[in-house]
C-alpha positions in Angstrom: 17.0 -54.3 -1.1 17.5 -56.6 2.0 19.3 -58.9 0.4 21.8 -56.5 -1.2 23.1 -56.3 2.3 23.4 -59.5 2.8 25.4 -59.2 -1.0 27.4 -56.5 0.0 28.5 -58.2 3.6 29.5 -61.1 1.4 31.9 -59.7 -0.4 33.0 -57.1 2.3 33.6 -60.9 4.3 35.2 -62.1 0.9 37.4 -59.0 0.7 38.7 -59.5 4.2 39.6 -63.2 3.9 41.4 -62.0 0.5 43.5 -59.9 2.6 44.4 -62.1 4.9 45.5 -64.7 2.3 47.4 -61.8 0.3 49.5 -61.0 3.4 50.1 -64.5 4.0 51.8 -64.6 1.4 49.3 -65.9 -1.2 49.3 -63.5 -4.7 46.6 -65.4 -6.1 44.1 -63.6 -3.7 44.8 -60.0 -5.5 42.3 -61.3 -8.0 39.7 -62.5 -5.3 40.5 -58.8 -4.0 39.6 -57.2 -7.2 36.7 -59.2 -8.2 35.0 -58.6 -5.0 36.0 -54.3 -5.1 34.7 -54.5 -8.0 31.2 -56.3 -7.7 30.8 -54.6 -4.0 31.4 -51.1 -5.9 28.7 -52.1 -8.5 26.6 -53.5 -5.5 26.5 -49.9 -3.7 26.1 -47.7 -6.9 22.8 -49.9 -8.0 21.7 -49.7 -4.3 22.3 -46.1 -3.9 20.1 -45.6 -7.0 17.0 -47.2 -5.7 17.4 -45.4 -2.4 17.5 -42.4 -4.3 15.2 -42.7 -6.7 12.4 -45.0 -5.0 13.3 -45.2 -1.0 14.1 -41.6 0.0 11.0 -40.5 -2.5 8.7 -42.7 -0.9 9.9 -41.7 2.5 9.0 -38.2 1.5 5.7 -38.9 0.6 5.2 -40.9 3.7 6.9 -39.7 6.9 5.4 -36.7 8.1 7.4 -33.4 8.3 7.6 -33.2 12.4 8.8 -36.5 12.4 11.3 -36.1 9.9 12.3 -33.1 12.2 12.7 -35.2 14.8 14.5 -37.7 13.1 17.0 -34.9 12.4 17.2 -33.5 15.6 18.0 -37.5 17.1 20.8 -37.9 14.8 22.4 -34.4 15.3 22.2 -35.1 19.2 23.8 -39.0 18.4 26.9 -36.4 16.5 27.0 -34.3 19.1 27.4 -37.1 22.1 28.8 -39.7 20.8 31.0 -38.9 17.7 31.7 -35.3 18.2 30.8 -32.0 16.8 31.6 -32.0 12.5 33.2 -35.4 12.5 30.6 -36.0 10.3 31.9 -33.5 7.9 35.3 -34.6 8.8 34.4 -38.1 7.6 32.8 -37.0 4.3 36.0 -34.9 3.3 38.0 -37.6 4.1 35.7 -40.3 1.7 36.0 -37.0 -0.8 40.0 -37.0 -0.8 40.2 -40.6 -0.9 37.9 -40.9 -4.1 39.8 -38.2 -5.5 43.1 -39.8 -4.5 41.9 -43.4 -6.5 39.7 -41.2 -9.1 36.5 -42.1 -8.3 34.8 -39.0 -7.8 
């Protein structure tokens, strides 16, 4: 699963350097562009699956339940400080508008 990171940094690098040739003026780079959405989309769906179905079970099985509550309780205090209260709801409406914006819900 490590090295799907490394993948998906790749073609997030890929992506940007696309970009930069597109608004150079370059319109051969649209396809770089899509080839890399495309292959980074397939990337995180397949990655998201093993978390899902191997990673966060295993977790389950492993962590015990006051440490998970501490876990919890670290992140809701790293919301609180240094993002703010409910930007973390804020963000996930916003990724839920956007993939309902370019139909990917």
């Amino acid at each position: 699963m490590l090295s799907e990171h490394v993948g998906g940094r790749g073609h997030i690098r890929a992506l940007g350097d696309a970009l930069a040739r597109l608004r150079a003026g370059d319109r051969t780079a649209s396809e770089a562009i899509r080839q890399n959405v495309s292959a980074y989309r397939a990337l995180l769906q397949a990655h998201i699956q093993k978390e899902n179905s191997v990673l966060f079970p295993m977790a389950d099985r492993l962590v015990p339940a006051d440490a998970v509550a501490g876990i919890v309780d670290r992140f809701e205090a790293i919301e609180r400080d240094r993002l703010g209260q409910g930007k973390h709801e804020t963000y996930h409406a916003m990724l839920h508008d956007l993939g309902s914006t370019y139909g990917l819900d």
